[in-house]
TORTOR-371247 format. One record per residue (C-alpha): x, y, z; residue number from 1. Coordinates in Angstrom, 2 decimals, padded with zeros to 5 digits. Example, Ala and Ser with C-alpha at 12.3 -4.5 7.8 and 13.67 -1.06 7.14 Angstrom:
! residues 2
     east    north       up  num
   012.30  -004.50   007.80    1
   013.67  -001.06   007.14    2
This chain:
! residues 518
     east    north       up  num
   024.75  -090.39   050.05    1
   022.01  -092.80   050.03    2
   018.30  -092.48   048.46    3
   016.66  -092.24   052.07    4
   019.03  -089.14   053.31    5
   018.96  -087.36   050.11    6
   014.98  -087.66   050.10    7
   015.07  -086.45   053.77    8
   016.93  -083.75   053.10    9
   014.85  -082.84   050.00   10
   011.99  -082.37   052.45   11
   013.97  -080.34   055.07   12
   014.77  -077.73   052.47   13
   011.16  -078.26   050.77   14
   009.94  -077.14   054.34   15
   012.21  -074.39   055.33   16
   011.66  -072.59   051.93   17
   007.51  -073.03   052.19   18
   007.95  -071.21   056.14   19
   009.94  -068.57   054.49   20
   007.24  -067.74   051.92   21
   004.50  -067.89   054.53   22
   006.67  -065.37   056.66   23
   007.04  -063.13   053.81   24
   002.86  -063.44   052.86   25
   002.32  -062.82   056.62   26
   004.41  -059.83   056.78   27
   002.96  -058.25   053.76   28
  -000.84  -058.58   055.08   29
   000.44  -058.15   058.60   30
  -000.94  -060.76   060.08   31
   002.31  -062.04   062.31   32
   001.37  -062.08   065.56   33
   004.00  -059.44   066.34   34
   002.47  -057.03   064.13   35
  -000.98  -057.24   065.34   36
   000.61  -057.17   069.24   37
   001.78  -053.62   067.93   38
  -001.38  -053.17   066.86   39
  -003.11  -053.31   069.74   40
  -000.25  -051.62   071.60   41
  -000.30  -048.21   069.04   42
  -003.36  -046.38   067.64   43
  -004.04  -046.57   064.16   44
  -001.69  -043.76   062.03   45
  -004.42  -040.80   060.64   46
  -002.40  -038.96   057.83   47
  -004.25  -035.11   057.67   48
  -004.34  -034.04   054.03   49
  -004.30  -030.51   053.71   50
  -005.82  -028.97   050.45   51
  -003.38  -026.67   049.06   52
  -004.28  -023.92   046.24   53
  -004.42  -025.27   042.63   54
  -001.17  -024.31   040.18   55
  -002.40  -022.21   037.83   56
  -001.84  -021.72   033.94   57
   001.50  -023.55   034.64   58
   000.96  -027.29   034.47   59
   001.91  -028.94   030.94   60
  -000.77  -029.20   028.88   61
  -002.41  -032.56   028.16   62
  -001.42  -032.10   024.56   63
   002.28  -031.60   025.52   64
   003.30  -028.69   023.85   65
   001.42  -029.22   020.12   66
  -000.58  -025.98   020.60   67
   001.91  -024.04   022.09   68
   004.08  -024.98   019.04   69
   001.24  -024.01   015.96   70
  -000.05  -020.77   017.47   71
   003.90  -019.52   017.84   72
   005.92  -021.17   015.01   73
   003.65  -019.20   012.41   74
   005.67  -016.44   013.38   75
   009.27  -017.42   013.33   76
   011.55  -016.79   010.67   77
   014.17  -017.49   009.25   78
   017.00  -014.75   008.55   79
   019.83  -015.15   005.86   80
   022.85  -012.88   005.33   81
   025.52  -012.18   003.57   82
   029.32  -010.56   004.61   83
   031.93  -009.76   002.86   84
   035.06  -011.08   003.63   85
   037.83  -008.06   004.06   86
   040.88  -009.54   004.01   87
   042.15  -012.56   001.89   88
   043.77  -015.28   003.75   89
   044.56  -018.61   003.31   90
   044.63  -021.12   006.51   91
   043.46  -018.14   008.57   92
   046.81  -016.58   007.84   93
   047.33  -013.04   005.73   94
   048.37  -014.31   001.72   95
   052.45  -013.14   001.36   96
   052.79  -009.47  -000.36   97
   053.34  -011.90  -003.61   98
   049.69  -012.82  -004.09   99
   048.22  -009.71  -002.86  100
   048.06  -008.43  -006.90  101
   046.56  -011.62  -007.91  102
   043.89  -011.65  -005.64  103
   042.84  -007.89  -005.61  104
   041.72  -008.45  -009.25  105
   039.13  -010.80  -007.81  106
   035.95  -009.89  -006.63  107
   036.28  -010.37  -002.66  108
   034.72  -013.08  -001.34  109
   031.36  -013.57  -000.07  110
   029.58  -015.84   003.00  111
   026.54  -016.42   003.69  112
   025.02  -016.73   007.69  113
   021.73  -017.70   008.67  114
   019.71  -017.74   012.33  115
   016.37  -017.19   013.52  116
   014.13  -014.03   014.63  117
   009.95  -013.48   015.11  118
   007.70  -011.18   013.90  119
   006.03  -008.89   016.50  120
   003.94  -006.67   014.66  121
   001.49  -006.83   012.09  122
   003.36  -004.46   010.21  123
   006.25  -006.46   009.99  124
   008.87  -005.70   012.57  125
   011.05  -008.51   013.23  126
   012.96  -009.27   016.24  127
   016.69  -011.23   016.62  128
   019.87  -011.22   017.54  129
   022.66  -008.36   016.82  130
   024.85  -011.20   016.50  131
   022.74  -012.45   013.49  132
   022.93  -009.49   011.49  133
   026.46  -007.36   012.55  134
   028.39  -006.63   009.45  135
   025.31  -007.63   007.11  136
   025.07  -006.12   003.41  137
   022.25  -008.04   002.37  138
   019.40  -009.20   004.66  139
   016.57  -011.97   003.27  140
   013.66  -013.04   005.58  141
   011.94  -016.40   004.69  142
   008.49  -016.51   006.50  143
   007.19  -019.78   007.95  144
   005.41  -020.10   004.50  145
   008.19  -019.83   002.87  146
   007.92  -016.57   001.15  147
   010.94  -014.78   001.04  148
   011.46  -010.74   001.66  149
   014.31  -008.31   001.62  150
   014.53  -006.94   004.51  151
   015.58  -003.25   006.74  152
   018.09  -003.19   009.41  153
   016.11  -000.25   011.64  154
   019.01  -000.65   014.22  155
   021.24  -002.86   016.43  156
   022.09  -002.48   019.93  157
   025.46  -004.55   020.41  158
   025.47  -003.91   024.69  159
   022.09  -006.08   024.68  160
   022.68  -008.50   021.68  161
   019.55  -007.16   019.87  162
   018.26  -005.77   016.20  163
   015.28  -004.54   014.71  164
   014.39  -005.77   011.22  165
   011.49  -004.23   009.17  166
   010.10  -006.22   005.98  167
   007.04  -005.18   003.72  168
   004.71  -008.37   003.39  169
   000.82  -008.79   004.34  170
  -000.91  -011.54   006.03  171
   001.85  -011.56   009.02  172
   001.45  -013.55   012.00  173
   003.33  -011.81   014.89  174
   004.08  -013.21   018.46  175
   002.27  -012.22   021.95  176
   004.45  -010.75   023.97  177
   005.05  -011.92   027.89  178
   006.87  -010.32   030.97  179
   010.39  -011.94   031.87  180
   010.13  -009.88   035.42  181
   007.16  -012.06   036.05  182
   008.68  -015.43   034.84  183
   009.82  -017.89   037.65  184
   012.43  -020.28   037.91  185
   010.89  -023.60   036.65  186
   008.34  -022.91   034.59  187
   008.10  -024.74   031.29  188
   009.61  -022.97   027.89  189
   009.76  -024.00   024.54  190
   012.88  -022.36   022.18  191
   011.73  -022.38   018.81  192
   013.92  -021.48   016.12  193
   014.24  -021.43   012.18  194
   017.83  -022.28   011.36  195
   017.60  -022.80   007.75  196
   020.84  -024.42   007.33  197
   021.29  -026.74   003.72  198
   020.54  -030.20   004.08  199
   019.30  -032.91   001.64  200
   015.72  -031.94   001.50  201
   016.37  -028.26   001.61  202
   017.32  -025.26   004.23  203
   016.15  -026.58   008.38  204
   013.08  -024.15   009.18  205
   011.20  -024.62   012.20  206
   012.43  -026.59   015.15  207
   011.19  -026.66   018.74  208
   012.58  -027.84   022.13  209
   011.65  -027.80   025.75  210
   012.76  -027.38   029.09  211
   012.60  -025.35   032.29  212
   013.79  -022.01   033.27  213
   016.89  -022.99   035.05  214
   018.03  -019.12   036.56  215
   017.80  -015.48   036.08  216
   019.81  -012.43   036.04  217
   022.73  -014.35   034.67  218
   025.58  -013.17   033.58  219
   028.51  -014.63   031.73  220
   030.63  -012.36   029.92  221
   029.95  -013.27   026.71  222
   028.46  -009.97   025.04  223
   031.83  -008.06   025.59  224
   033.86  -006.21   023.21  225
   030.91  -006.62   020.94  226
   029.21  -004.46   023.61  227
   030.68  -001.15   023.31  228
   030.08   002.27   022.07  229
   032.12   004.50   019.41  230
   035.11   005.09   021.75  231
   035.19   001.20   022.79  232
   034.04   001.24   026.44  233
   032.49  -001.60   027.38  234
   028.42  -001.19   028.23  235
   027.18  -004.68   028.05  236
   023.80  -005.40   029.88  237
   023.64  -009.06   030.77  238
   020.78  -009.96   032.75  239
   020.18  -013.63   030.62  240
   017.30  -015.54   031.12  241
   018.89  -019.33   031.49  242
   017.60  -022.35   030.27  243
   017.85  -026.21   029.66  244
   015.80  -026.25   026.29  245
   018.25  -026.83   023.91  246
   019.82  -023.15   021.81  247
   021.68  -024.85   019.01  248
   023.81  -022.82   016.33  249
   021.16  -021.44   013.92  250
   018.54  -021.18   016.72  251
   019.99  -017.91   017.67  252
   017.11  -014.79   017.41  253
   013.76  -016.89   018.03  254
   011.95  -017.02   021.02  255
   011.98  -018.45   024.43  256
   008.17  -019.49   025.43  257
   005.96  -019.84   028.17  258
   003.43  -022.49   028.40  259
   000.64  -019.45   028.33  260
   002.59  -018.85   024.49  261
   004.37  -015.68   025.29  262
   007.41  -015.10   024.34  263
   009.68  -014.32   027.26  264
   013.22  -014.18   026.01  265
   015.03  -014.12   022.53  266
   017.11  -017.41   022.64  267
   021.27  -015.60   022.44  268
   023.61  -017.81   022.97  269
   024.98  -021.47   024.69  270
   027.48  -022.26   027.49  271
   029.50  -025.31   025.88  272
   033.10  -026.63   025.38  273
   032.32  -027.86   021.54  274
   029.80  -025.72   019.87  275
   026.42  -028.04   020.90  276
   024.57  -027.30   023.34  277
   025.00  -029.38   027.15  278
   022.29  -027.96   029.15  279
   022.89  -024.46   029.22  280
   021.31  -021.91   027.24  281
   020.75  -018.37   027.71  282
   017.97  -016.06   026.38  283
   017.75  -011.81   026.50  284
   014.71  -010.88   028.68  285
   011.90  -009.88   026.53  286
   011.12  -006.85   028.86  287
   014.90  -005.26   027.79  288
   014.48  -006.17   024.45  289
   010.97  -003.92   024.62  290
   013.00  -000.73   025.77  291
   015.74  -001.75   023.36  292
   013.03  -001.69   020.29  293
   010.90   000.99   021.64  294
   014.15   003.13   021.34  295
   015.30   001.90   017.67  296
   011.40   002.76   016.23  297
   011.50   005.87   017.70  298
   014.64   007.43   018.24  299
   016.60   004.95   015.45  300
   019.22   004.48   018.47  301
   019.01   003.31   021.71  302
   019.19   006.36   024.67  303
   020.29   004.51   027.71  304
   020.81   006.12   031.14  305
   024.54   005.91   032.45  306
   026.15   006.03   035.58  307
   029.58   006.28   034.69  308
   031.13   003.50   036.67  309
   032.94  -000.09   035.86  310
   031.72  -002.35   038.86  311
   031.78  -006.02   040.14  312
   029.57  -008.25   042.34  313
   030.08  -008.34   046.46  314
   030.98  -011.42   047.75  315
   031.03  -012.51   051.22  316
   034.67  -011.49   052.26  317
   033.44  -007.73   050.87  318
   030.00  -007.96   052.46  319
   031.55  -008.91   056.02  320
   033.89  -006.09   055.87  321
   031.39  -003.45   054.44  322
   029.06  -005.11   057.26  323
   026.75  -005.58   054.96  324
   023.36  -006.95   056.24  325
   023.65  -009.40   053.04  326
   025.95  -010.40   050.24  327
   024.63  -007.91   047.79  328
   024.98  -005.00   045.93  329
   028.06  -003.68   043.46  330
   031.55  -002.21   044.41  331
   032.82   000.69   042.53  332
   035.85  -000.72   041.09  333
   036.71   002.64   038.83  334
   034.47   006.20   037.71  335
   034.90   007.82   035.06  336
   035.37   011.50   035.21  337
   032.98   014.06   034.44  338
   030.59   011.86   034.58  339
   026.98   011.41   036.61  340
   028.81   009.11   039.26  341
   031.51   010.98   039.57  342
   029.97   014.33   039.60  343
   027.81   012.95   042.85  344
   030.69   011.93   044.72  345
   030.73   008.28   044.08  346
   034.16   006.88   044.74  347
   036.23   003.93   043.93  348
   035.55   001.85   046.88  349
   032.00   002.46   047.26  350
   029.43  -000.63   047.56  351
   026.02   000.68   045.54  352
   023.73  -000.62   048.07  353
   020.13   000.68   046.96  354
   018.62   003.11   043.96  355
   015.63   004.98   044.85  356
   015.31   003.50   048.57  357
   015.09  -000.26   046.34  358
   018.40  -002.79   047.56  359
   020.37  -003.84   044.78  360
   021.12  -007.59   044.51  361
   023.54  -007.92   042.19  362
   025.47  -006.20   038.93  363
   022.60  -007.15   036.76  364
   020.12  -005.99   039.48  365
   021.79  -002.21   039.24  366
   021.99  -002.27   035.70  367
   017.71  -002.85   035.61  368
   017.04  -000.54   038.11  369
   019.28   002.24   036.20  370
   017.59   001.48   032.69  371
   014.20   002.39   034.31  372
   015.48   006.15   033.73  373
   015.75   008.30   030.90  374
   019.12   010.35   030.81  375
   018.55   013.46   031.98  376
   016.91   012.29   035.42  377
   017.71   012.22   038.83  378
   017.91   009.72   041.16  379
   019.09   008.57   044.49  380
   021.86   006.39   044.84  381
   022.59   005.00   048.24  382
   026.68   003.72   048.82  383
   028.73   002.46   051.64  384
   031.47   004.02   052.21  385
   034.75   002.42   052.51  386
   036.68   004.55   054.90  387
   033.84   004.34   057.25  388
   031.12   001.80   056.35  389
   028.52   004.55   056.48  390
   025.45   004.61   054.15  391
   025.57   007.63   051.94  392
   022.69   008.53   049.91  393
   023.73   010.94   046.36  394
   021.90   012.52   044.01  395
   022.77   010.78   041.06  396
   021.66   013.16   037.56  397
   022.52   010.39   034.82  398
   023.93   010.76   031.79  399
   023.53   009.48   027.96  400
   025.57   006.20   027.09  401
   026.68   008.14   024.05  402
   028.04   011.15   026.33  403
   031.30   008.74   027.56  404
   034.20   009.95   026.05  405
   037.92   008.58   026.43  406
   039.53   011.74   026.18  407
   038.52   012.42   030.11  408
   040.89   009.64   031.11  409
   038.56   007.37   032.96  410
   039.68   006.00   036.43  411
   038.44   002.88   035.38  412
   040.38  -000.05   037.44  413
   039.66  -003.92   036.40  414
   040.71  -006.20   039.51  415
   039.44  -008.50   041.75  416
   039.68  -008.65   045.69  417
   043.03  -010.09   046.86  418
   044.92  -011.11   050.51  419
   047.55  -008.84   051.67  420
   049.57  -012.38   053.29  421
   051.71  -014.44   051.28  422
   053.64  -011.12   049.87  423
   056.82  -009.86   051.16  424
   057.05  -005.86   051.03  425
   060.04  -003.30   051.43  426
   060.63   000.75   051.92  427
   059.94   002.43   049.39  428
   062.59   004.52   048.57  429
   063.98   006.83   046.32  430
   065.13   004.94   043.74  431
   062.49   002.32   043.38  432
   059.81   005.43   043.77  433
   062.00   006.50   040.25  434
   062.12   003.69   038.64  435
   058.47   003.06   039.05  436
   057.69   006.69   038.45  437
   055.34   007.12   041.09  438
   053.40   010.24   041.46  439
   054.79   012.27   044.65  440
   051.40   012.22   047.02  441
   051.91   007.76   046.55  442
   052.83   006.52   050.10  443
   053.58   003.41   051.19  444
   055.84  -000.12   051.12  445
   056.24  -001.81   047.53  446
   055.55  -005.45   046.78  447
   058.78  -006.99   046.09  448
   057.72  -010.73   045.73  449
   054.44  -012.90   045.49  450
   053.55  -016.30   046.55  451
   051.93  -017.60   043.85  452
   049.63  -020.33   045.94  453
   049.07  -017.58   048.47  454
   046.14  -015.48   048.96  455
   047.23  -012.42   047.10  456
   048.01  -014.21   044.35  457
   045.06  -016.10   044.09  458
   042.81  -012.97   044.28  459
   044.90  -009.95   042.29  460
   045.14  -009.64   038.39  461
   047.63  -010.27   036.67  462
   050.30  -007.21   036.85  463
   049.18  -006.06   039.89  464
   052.60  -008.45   041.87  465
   056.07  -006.35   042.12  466
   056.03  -002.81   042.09  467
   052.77  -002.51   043.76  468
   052.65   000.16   046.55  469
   050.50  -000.79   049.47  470
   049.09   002.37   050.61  471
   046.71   002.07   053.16  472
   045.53  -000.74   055.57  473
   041.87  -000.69   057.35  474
   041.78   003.51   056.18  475
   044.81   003.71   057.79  476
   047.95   005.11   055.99  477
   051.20   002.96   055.59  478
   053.70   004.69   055.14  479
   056.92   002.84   056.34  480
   057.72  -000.71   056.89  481
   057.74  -000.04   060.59  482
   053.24   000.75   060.17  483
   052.91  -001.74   057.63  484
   054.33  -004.41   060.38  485
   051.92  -003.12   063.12  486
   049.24  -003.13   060.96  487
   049.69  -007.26   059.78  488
   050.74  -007.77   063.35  489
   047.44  -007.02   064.78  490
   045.66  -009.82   062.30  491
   043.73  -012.51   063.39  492
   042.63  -015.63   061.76  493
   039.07  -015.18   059.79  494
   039.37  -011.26   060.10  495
   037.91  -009.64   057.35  496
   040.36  -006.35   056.17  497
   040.50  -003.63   053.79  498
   043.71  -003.07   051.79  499
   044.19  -000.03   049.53  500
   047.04  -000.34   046.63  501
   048.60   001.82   044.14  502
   048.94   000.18   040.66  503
   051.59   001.73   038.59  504
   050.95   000.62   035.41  505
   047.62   001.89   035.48  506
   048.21   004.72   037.38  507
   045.36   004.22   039.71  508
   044.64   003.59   043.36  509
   042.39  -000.16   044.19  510
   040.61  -001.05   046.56  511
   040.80  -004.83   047.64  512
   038.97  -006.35   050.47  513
   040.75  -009.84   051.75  514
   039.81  -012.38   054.09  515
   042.69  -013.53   056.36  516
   042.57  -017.01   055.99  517
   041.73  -019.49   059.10  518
């Protein structure tokens, strides 16, 4: 290429580049002749602000959350303990009968456990986990100042995760106390917590974190056998406050707080695959912990009104075939005799729709709106039936926790809504009635063999496959093969159906609601 084409083309490319950039300056001040044709064509855009009401005591502060962090941290503790070990072992596993005279000439071992709690009286009451103190012989509280006091166990309730400590000391800072009823989801909260594990330059004390509150009501089933009174039935509460500021091991027992200062929840536990916290955290609402304490001070127990029932949550398959208006309320999955449910009429089967005239939402829901009430007191209960999707409202009188007793064989039934398709059923006769030792009233066609992929499968327990007698289909009895046919027969895709079983192994008649799938 010679010098005269390579300079002209230098100044063709020169050119084309320098009427790019001007299109590019024009378009951004829009002055392109196209845009101001537009212009002229379309009146000028008016954008109508409208002045909305100012947020209120819940921005962030301008400090960030320095204030916040003095006026509560004063107040947080740390608690150490110390167990006993009962058993020697070595690798987790029980030492061989060899060693056993060895070792029972030495003292028995000794750990140590630490987490966090708060002060909420003057006095010296101090709030934290039951978690942090179960199976405790000694109990040491080191303040914020770092003076350290033996302290009293005044009680533990294991069903809500929470104890009362008392300690003797002046000069005590305690806490302001919030309502978790009135706490929304987002608001700002700080967890603070006193660990006090051993590192170089002595035990971790105060540490604070923030976040949102990410849900209430929640429950996760993590309070469970640890929730249970002297004959081992299971009356957790979970109603968790959830959160993203970070609960890490040791943080356990100190509060969850509100931008205003108050605390709201006592930080109880993490969701997580490894031990560390990923995002999920989960706090008891300071309102139950209130009627938890108020009972330990004064009664040195915790008196909590009963129903007498084992339930789970509705979900849409049950709420479309209860016709439920929405997917709420809690379905009576066993009652245990004798007591207040029971002695009202509620039945395995029922949905719990409403407790004085108020709808219930969810398990955690009913479980708040029975607390309310003192044992002793009445109060109406309002249930759909299952054999005929009526509303039924009881008189419910409730009972003490501490009145269940397992010597009146509870009906209590653990299962989860399953599909009557993808099973194949035969007569029951005779000799498979014998062999499964079926009470005589039991009617019906036995489950002989399960798809595992199919819809029963995916919804029943396990055990509840062969052997399980199909009793009843939409309330109406099965008795043969020849019903049981012209009951399926009359299915259609997306319908919503009601299938009663009998379980033999636990001697008890479920109720499963199934969707037939599309």
């Amino acid at each position: 290429m010679n010098d005269a084409l390579r300079t002209k083309l230098n100044l063709m490319l020169t050119a084309a580049v320098a009427f790019a950039i001007g299109l590019g300056i024009a378009a951004t001040l829009d002055l392109t002749p196209a845009s101001m044709a537009r212009q002229a064509d379309n009146p000028p855009l008016t954008l109508h602000v409208v002045e909305a009401s100012p947020i209120q005591d819940t921005a962030l502060p301008s400090n960030g959350f320095s204030e916040i962090a003095e006026r509560v941290t004063p107040a947080v503790v740390t608690i150490f303990v110390e167990r006993t070990i009962a058993e020697h072992t070595r690798d987790g596993r029980a030492l061989p009968p060899a060693f056993e005279d060895f070792f029972q000439q030495q003292p028995p071992p000794r750990v140590r456990g630490s987490g966090s709690g708060f002060i909420v009286s003057a006095d010296g009451y101090v709030i934290t986990n039951n978690h942090v103190v179960e199976g405790a012989e000694a109990i040491r509280i080191q303040l914020s100042d770092r003076r350290e006091f033996t302290a009293e166990l005044v009680g533990r309730d294991p069903t809500t995760d929470v104890a009362l400590l008392k300690l003797d000391a002046d000069d005590l800072t305690p806490v302001t106390l919030g309502s978790s009823d009135a706490t929304r989801v987002g608001e700002w909260v700080l967890a603070i917590g006193s660990p006090g594990f051993r590192g170089v330059g002595g035990p971790l004390t105060t540490t604070v974190t923030a976040g949102i509150v990410s849900g209430k009501g929640r429950s996760i089933n993590i309070i469970g056998q640890g929730g249970e009174n002297a004959n081992g039935d299971n009356l957790a509460i979970e109603d968790f406050i959830q959160t993203d500021a970070a609960i890490n091991p040791g943080n356990s027992g100190g509060p969850l707080v509100n931008i205003r200062g108050e605390v709201i929840g006592v930080n109880a536990a993490i969701a997580s695959s490894n031990g560390a916290n990923q995002g999920y955290g989960f706090a008891v609402p300071i309102d139950l912990v209130q009627e938890v304490v108020d009972d330990l001070v004064r009664h040195g127990e915790v008196r909590r009104a009963l129903l007498g029932v084992s339930i789970q949550g509705v979900d849409d398959t049950e709420a479309r075939y209860y016709e439920l208006d929405a997917v709420a309320g809690a379905k009576v999955m066993g009652v245990n005799e004798g007591m207040a449910a029971a002695n009202a009429g509620i039945r395995v089967g029922d949905i719990i729709v409403a407790v004085e005239g108020e709808k219930v939402a969810s398990v955690p829901d009913l479980q708040r709106k029975i607390r309310r009430h003192e044992p002793g007191e009445t109060v109406d209960v309002t249930v759909v039936r299952r054999n005929d999707l009526k509303p039924e409202t009881l008189a419910v009188r409730l009972m003490d926790a501490g009145d269940l007793r397992r010597d009146e064989n509870p009906q209590v039934v653990e299962v989860e809504s399953s599909d009557p398709l993808g099973v194949e059923v035969e007569e029951l006769t005779r000799d498979i009635r014998r062999a499964l030792d079926l009470p005589r009233e039991v009617e019906g066609v036995v489950i002989v063999e399960v798809d595992q992929y199919g819809p029963y499968a995916r919804r029943a327990f396990s055990g509840m496959g062969r052997g399980t007698v199909i009793t009843s289909i939409n309330r109406t009895p099965i008795r043969n093969m020849e019903e049981y046919r012209e009951a399926v027969k009359a299915f259609e895709p997306g319908d919503v159906i009601g299938l009663d079983v009998f379980d033999p192994a636990g001697g008890t008649e479920v109720p499963l609601t199934i969707a037939i799938p599309r």
